[in-house]
C-alpha positions in Angstrom: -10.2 5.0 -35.8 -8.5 5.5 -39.1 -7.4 1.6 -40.7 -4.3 0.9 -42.4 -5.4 1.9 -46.1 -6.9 5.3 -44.6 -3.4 6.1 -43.2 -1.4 5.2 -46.2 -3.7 7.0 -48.3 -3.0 10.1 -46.3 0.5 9.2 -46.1 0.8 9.2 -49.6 -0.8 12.6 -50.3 1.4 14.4 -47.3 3.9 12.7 -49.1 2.5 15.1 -52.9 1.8 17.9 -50.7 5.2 18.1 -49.4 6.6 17.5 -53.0 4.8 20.2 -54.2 5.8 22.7 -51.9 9.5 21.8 -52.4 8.4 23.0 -56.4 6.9 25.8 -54.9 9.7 26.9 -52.7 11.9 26.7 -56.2 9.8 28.7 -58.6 9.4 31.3 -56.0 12.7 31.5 -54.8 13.6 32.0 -59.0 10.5 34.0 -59.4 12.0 36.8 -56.5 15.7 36.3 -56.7 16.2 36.1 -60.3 13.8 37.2 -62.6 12.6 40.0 -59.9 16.3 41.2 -59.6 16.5 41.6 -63.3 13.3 43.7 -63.7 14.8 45.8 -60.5 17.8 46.3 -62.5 16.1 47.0 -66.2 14.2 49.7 -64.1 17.2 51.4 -62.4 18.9 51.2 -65.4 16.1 53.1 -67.2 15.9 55.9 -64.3 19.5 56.4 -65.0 19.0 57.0 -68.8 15.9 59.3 -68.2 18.2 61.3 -65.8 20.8 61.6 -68.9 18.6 63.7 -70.7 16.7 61.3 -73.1 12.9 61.5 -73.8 11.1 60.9 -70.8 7.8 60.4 -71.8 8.8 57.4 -73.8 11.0 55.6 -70.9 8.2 56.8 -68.2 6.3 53.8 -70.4 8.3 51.4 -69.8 9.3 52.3 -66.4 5.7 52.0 -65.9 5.4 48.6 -67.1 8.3 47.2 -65.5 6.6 48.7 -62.1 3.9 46.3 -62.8 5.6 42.9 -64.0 7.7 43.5 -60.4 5.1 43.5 -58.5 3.0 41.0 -60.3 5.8 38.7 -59.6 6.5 39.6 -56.7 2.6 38.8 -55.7 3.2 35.4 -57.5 5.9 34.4 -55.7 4.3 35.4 -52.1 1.4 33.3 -53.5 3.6 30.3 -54.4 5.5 30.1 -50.6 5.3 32.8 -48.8 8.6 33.4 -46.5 6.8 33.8 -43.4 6.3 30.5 -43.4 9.9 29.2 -43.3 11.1 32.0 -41.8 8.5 33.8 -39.2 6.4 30.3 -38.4 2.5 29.6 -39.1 0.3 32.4 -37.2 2.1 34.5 -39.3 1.9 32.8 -42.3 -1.8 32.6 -42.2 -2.6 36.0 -40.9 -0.2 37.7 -43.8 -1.6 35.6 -46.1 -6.1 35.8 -45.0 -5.6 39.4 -44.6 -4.9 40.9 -47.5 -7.4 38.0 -49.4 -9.9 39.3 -46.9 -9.4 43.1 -48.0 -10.0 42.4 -51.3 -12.6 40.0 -51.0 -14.9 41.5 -49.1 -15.0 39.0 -46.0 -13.6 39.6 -42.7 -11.3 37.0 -40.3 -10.7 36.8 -36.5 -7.6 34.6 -36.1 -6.2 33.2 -32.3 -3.6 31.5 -31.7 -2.2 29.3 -29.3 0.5 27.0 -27.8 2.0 26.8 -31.2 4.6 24.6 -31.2 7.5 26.1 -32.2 8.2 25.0 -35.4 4.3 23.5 -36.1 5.2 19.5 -37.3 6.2 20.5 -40.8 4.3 18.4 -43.4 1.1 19.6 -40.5 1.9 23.1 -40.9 2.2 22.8 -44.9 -1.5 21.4 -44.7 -3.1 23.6 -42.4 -2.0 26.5 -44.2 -3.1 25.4 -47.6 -6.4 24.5 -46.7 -7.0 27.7 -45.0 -5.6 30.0 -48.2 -7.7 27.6 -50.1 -11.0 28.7 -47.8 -10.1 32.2 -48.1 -9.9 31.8 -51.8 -13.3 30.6 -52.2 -15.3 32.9 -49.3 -17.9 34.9 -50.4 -18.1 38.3 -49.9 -19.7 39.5 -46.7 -18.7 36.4 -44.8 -17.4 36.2 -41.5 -14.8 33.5 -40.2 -13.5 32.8 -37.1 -10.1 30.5 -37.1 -8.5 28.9 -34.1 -4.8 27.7 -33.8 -3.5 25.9 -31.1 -0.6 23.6 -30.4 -2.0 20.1 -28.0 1.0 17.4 -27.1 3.7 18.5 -29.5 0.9 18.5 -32.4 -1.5 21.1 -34.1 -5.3 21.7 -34.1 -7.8 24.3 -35.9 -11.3 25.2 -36.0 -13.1 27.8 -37.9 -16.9 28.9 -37.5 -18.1 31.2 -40.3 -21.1 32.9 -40.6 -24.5 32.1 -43.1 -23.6 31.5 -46.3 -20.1 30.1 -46.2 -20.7 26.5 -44.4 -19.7 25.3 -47.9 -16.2 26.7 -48.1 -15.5 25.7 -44.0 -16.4 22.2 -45.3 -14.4 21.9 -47.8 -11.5 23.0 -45.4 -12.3 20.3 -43.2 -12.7 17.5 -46.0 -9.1 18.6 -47.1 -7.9 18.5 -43.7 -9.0 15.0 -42.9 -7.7 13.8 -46.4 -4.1 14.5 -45.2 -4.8 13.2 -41.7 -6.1 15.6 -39.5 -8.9 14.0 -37.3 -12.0 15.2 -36.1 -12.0 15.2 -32.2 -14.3 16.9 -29.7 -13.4 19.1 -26.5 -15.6 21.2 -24.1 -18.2 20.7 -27.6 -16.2 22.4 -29.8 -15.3 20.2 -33.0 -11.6 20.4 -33.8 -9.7 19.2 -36.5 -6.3 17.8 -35.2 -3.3 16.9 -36.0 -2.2 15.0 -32.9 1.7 14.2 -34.6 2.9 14.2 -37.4 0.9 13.0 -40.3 1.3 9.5 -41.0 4.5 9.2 -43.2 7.9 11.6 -42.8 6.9 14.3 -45.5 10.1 14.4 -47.8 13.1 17.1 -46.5 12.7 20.3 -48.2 16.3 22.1 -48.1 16.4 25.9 -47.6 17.1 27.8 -50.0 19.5 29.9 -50.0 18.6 34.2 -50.3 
């Protein structure tokens, strides 16, 4: 069992992750409402002008460019905190979020889920989800994983197997997992990493913000 200065430690860094994804939440929420509406409206506006009559080959440019800082920020902003989730809850969150990384990587994903709880304990969720981006982020191309989601008692669990070649990224999942206090428990022998409550300390409110 974990002592006292294990489950501060962890408390504290729930405690940074949490704080962080409040930031998150802020620069994305800026990111799409504000500087993303602006670009919208710079390339309606254009469009308008090109309709008028004036050269179009010189606008087409810069309608062209505009096209591509939208959607670059756009992509940043779904990478900062994507609104799934807040708003749709973890399965979705992860799937949305592995599927696409695992297009353009070149790996593939089997995700189950099950007994979610409904929402996931918050500052548990936050974790789980940024230590499975962070996996995806670092597979290597051809590699196979195989993720598990499941609710137990009010809290959250996870495992993921992965084919030759990527034990290093599932590892480094799971040493990320157990330094925000997920625990490594064994059932039917299958290893899970759990999550039995809420981590250790209340992970600071993070407000909604607003659309």
């Amino acid at each position: 069992m974990p002592d006292d200065r294990t489950n501060d430690v962890a408390a504290r860094l729930v405690q940074l992750i949490a704080l962080d994804e409040a930031e998150r939440r802020r620069i994305a929420h800026e990111l799409h409402s504000e500087i993303g509406q602006d670009l919208t409206a710079a390339l309606l506006t254009l469009q308008f002008f090109a309709e008028g009559g004036l050269p179009a080959d010189e606008i087409e440019g810069v309608v062209e460019a505009l096209r591509g800082a939208l959607e670059r920020v756009r992509a940043l902003s779904l990478r900062l905190r994507p609104p799934l989730l807040d708003e749709i809850g973890l399965e979705a969150a992860v799937r949305s979020t592995l599927e696409p990384l695992a297009a353009a990587g070149g790996f593939s994903i089997e995700l189950t889920a099950r007994n979610l709880p409904e929402p996931p304990p918050p500052a548990a969720g936050i974790c789980a989800f940024r230590a499975l981006q962070d996996m995806a982020l670092k597979a290597p191309r051809g590699a196979n994983f195989r993720i598990e989601l499941r609710g137990l008692q009010g809290g959250l669990q996870l495992r993921v197997e992965a084919s030759d070649g990527a034990s290093a990224a599932v590892e480094a999942f799971e040493q990320r997992l157990c330094g925000t206090g997920a625990q490594r428990v064994e059932d039917g022998g299958e290893r899970w990493l759990a999550f039995e409550s809420p981590p250790t300390a209340t992970a600071p409110a993070i407000a909604p913000t607003a659309d």
